[in-house]
C-alpha positions in Angstrom: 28.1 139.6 89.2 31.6 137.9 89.8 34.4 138.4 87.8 37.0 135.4 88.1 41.2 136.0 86.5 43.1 133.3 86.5 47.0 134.0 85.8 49.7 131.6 85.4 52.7 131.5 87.3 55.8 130.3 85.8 58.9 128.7 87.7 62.4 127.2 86.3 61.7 124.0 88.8 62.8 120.8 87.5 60.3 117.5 87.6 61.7 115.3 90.5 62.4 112.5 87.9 65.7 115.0 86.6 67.0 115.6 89.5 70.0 113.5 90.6 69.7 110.3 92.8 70.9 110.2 96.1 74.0 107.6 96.7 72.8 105.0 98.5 75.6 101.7 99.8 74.9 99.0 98.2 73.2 96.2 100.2 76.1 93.7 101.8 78.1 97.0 102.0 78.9 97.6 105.6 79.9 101.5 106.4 83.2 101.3 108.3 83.5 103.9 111.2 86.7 105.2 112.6 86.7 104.6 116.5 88.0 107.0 118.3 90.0 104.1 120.4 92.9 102.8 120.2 93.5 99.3 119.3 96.6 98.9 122.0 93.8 100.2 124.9 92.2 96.9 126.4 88.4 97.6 126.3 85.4 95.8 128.7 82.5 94.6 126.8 79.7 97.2 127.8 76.3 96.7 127.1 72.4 97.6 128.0 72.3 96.9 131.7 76.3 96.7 132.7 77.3 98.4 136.1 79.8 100.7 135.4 82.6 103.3 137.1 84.4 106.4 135.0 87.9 106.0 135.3 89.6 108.8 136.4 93.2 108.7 134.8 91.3 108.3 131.2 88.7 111.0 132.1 91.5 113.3 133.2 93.6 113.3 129.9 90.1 113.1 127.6 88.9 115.7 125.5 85.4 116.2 127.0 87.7 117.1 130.0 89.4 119.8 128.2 86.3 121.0 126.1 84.3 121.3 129.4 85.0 121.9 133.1 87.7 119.1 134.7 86.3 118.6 137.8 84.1 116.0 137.6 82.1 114.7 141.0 83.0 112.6 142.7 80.5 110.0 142.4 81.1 109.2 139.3 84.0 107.3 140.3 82.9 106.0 143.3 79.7 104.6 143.0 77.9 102.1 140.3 76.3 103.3 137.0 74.0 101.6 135.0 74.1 101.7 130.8 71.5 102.9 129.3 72.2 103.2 126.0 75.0 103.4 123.7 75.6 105.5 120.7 79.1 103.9 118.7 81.7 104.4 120.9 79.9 106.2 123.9 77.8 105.4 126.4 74.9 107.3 128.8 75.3 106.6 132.3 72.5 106.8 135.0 74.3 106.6 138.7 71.3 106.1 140.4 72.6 106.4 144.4 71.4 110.4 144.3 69.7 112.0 141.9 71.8 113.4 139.1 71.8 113.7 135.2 72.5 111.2 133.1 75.9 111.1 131.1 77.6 110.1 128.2 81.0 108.8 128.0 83.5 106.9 126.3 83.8 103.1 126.7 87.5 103.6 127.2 86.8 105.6 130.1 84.6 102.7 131.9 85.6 100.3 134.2 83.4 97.4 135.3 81.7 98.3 139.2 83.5 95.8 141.2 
C-alpha cells in the first residue's frame, strides 16, 4: 500500500504580466554613441578587407598603451594588416607575414598600407 501527501508551497512571486516593461527606443529612433575620436583628427575610411599599418605616434600617446605594456612589435608598423572586423570605433587586425594574434585597435591609430 502507497501512501501519497501532497503539500503546497507558497511564494510572494508576481505573474510576469505585473512586472514592469523593459524600455525599448522607439522604431526611427537611432541610439547615438559617443566616439571616442576627435572630430579635428582626419580619419581613413576602414572597412572589411582594408590593408592597414598601426601608427606609432597615436599608439604611443593611447590608452591601451598605458593600460598595457608600451612596447609594441615591431611589425605592426611595418608590415600590412588586413581588417577583419570592426566593433564601433575599433578594429581587429590580422598581420598575416608571421604568425601572430590578432588585434584590436582604434581607427585613429590606422594608416592605410602604402
Amino acid at each position: 500500500m502507497f501512501v501519497v501527501t501532497t503539500s503546497v508551497v507558497t511564494t510572494n512571486i508576481l505573474p510576469i504580466s505585473r512586472l514592469s516593461p523593459i524600455p525599448r527606443p522607439r522604431k526611427g529612433l537611432k541610439l547615438r554613441r559617443e566616439s571616442v575620436l576627435n572630430s579635428a583628427q582626419q580619419v581613413m575610411a576602414v572597412k572589411k578587407g582594408s590593408m592597414v599599418r598601426a601608427v606609432r605616434e597615436t599608439l604611443d600617446n593611447s590608452l591601451e598603451a598605458s593600460a598595457s605594456d608600451s612596447r609594441f612589435p615591431s611589425y605592426i608598423f611595418e608590415t600590412k594588416g588586413e581588417v577583419v572586423d570592426m566593433n564601433g570605433d575599433y578594429a581587429l587586425i590580422k598581420f598575416g607575414q608571421m604568425p601572430a594574434p590578432n588585434v584590436w585597435l582604434r581607427i585613429d591609430q590606422l594608416e592605410e598600407f602604402k
